[in-house]
Structures are given as structure tokens and as C-alpha cells.
Biotite code that builds the C-alpha atoms (Angstrom):
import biotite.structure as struc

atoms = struc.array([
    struc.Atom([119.497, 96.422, 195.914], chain_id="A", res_id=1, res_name="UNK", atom_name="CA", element="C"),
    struc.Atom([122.008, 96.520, 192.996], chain_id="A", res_id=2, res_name="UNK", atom_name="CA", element="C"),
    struc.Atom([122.089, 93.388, 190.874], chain_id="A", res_id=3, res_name="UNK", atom_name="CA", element="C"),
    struc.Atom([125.718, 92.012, 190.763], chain_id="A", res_id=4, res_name="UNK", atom_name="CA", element="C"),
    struc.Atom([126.832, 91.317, 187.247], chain_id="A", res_id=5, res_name="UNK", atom_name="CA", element="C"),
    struc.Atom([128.587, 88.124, 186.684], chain_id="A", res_id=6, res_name="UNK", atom_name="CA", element="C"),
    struc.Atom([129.676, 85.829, 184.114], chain_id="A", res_id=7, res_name="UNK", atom_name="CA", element="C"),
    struc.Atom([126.868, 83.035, 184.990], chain_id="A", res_id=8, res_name="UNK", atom_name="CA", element="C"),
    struc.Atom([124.561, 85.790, 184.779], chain_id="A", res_id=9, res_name="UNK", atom_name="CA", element="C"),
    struc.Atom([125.359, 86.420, 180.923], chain_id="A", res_id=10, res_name="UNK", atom_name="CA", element="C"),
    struc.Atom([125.585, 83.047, 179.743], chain_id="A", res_id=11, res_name="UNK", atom_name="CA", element="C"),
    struc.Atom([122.179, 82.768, 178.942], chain_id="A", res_id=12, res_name="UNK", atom_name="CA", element="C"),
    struc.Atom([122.202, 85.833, 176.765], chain_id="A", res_id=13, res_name="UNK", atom_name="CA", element="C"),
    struc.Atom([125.429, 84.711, 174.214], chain_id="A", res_id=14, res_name="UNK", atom_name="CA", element="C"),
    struc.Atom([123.575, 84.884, 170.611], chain_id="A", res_id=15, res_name="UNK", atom_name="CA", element="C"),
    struc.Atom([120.823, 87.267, 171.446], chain_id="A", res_id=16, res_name="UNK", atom_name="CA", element="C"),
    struc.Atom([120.388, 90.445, 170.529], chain_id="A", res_id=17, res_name="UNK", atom_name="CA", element="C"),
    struc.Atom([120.573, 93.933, 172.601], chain_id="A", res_id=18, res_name="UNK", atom_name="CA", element="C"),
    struc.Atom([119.390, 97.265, 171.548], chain_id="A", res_id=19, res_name="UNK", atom_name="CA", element="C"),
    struc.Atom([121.669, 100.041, 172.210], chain_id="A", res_id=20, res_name="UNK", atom_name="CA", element="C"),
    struc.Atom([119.858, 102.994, 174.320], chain_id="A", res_id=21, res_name="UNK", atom_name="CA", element="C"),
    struc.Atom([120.152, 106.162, 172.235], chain_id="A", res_id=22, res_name="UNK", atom_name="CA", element="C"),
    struc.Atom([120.933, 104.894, 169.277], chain_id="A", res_id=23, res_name="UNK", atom_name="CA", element="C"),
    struc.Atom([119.542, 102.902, 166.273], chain_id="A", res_id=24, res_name="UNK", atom_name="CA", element="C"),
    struc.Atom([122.029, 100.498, 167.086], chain_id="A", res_id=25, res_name="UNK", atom_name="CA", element="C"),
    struc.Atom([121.891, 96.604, 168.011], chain_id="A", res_id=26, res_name="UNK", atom_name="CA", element="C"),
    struc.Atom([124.994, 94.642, 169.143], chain_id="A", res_id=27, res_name="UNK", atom_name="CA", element="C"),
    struc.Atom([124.898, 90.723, 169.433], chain_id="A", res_id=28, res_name="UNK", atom_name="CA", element="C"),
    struc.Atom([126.572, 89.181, 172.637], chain_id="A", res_id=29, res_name="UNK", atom_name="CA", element="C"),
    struc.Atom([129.060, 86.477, 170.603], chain_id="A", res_id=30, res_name="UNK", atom_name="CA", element="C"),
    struc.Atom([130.833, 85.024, 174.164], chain_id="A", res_id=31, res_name="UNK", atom_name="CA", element="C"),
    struc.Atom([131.313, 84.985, 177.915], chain_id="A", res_id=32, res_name="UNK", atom_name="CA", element="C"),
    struc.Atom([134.841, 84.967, 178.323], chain_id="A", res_id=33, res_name="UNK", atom_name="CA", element="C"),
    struc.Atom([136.723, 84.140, 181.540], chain_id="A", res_id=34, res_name="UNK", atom_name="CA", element="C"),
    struc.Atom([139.659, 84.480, 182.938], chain_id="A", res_id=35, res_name="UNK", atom_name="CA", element="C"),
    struc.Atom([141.017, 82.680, 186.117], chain_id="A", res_id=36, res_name="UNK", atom_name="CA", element="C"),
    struc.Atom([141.399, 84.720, 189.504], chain_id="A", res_id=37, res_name="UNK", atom_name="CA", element="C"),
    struc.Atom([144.915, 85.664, 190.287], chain_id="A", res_id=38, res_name="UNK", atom_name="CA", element="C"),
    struc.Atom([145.512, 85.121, 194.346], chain_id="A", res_id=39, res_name="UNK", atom_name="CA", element="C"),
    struc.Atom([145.370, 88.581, 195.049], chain_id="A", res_id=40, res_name="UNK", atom_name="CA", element="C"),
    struc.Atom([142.583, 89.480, 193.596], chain_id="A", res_id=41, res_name="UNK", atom_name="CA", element="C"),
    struc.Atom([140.975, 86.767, 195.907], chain_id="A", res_id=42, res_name="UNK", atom_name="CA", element="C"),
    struc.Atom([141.418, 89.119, 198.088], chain_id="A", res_id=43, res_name="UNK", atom_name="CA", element="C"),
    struc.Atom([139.359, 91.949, 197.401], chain_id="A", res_id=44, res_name="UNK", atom_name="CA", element="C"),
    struc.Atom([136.326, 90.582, 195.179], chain_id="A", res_id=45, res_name="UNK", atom_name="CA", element="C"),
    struc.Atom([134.641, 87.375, 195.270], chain_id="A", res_id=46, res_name="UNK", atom_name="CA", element="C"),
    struc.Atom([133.560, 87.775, 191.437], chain_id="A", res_id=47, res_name="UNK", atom_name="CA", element="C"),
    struc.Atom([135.629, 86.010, 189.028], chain_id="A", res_id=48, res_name="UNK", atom_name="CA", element="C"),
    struc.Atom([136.693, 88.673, 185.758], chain_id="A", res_id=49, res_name="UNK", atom_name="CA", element="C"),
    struc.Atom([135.158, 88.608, 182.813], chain_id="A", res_id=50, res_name="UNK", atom_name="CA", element="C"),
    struc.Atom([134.915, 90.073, 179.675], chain_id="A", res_id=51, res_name="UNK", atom_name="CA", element="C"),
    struc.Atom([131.271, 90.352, 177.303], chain_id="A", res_id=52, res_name="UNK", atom_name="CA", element="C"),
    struc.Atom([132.374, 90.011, 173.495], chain_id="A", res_id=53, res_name="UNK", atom_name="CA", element="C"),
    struc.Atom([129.729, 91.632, 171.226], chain_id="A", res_id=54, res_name="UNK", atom_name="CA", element="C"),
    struc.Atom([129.675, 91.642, 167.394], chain_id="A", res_id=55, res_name="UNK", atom_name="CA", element="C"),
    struc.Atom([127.641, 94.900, 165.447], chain_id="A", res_id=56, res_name="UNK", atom_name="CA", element="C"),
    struc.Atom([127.468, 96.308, 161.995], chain_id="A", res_id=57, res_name="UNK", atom_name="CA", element="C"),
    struc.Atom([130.510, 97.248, 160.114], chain_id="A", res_id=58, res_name="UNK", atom_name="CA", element="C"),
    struc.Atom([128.852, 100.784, 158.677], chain_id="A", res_id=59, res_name="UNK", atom_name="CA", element="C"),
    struc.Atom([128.108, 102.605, 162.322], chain_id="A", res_id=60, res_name="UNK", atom_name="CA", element="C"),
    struc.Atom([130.997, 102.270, 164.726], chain_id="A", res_id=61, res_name="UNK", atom_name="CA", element="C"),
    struc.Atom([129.207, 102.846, 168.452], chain_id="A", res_id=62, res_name="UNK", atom_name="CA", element="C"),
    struc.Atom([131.752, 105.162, 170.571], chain_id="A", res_id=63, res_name="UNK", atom_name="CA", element="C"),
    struc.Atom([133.439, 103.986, 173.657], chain_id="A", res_id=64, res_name="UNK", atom_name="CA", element="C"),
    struc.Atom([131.435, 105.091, 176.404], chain_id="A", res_id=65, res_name="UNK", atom_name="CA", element="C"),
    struc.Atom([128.336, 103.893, 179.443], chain_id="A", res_id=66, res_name="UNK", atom_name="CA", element="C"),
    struc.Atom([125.887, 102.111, 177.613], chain_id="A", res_id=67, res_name="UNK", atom_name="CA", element="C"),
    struc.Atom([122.049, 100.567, 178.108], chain_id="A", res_id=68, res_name="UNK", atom_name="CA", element="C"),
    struc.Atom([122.241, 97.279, 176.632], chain_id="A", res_id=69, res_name="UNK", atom_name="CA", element="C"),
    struc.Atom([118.562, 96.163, 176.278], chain_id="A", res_id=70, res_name="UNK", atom_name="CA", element="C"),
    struc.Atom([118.173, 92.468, 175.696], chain_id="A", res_id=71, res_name="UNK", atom_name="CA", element="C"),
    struc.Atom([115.714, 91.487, 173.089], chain_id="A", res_id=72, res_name="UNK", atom_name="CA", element="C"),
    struc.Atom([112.284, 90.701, 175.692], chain_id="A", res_id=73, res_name="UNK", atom_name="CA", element="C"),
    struc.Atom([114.313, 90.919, 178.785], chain_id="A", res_id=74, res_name="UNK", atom_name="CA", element="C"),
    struc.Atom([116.527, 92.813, 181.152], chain_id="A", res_id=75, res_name="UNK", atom_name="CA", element="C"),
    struc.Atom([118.428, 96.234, 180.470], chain_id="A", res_id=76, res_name="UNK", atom_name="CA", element="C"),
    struc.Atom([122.222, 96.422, 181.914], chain_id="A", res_id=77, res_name="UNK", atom_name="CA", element="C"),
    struc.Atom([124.007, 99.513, 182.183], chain_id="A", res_id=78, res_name="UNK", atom_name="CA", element="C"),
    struc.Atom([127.805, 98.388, 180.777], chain_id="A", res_id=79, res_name="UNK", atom_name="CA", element="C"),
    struc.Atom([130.595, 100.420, 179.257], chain_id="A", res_id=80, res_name="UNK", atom_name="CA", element="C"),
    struc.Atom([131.261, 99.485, 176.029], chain_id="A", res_id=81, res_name="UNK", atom_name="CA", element="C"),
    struc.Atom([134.762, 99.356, 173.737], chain_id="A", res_id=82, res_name="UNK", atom_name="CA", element="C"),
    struc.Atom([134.762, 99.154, 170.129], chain_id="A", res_id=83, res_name="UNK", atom_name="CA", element="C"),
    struc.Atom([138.076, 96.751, 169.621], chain_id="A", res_id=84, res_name="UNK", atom_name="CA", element="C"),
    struc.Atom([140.634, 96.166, 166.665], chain_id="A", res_id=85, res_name="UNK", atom_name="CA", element="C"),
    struc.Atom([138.367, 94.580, 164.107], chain_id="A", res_id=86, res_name="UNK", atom_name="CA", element="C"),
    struc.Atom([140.218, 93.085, 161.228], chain_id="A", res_id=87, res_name="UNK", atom_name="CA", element="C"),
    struc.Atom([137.115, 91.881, 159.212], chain_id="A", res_id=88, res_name="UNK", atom_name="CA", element="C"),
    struc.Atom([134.919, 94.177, 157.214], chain_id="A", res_id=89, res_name="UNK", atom_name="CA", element="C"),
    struc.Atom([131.866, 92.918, 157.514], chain_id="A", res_id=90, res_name="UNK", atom_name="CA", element="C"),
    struc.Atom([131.454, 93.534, 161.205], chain_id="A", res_id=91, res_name="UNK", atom_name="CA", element="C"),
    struc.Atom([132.746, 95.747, 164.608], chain_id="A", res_id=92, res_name="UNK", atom_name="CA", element="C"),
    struc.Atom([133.816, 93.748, 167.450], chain_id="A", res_id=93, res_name="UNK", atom_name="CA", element="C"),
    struc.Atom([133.111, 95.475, 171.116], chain_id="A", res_id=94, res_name="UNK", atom_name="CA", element="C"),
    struc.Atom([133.822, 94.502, 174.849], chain_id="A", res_id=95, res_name="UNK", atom_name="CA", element="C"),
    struc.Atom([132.634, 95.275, 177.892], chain_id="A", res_id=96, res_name="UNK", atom_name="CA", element="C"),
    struc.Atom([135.263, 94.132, 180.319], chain_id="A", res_id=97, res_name="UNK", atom_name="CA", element="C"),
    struc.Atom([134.453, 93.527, 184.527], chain_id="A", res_id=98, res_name="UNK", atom_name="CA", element="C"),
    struc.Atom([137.614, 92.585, 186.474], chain_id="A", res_id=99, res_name="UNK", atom_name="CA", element="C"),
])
């Protein structure tokens, strides 16, 4: 049985931290965002979109790409992850996005 990932599922996880798989990397979830479902999309999923905001270190830039995301003393989730425009120095944004 597959786990289905939703937004309710995160929301317990906004300020911890996850440990990147492969790398000496941690990323911090910052928020849960949602985003209402358009009618059509009704349609075809039953899982409202999404998107997982993460904050990491400025100095090591993580690749777009399939990720483990290991929370700190719980569960692992398998998400791809997007470094976005970051206008601050002092950090690199990411998202992983689920519509």
C-alpha cells in the first residue's frame, strides 16, 4: 500500500528538519501551501494541490531532482525537489510541488 501524500499529512512537519539522502545536506520545511481546486481538476483527483516550501544553506545549492527527505526521528518521503529564485543570501529556497 502506497501512502498518499497530502497537505494535512505535512502540517505537522513545518519547522522541522529533514536530512537529504545522499548528501550532507539538511533542508527545513518553512510552509504547507495550498491552493484551491479548480472544477476540473475535481474531476480527476480527490487531493487538493499543494506545494512544500523548504529553506537550506546559502553555500551548497541541492540540484533539482527525486529526493529522500528524512524527517528528523520520523518518516522518510521520496519528493522531487526545486531549488527556486532566492533573492536573500543567507539562504536557498526549494519546493516540492503535488498538483
Amino acid at each position: 500500500m502506497t501512502l498518499e501524500l497530502t497537505a494535512d499529512l505535512f502540517d505537522g512537519h513545518v519547522g522541522q528538519t529533514f536530512r537529504v539522502g545522499g548528501v550532507d545536506l539538511t533542508l527545513v520545511l518553512t510552509a504547507v501551501e495550498r491552493r484551491a481546486m479548480q472544477a476540473w481538476e475535481a474531476e480527476i483527483t480527490s487531493r487538493p494541490p499543494f506545494t512544500l516550501m523548504f529553506r537550506g544553506p546559502a553555500d551548497a545549492i541541492l540540484p533539482e531532482g527525486l529526493r529522500t527527505l528524512e524527517a528528523e526521528g520520523g518518516p522518510a518521503y521520496d519528493l522531487y525537489i526545486i531549488p527556486t529564485h532566492t533573492p536573500s543570501t543567507a539562504h536557498q529556497n526549494y519546493q516540492a510541488v503535488f498538483n
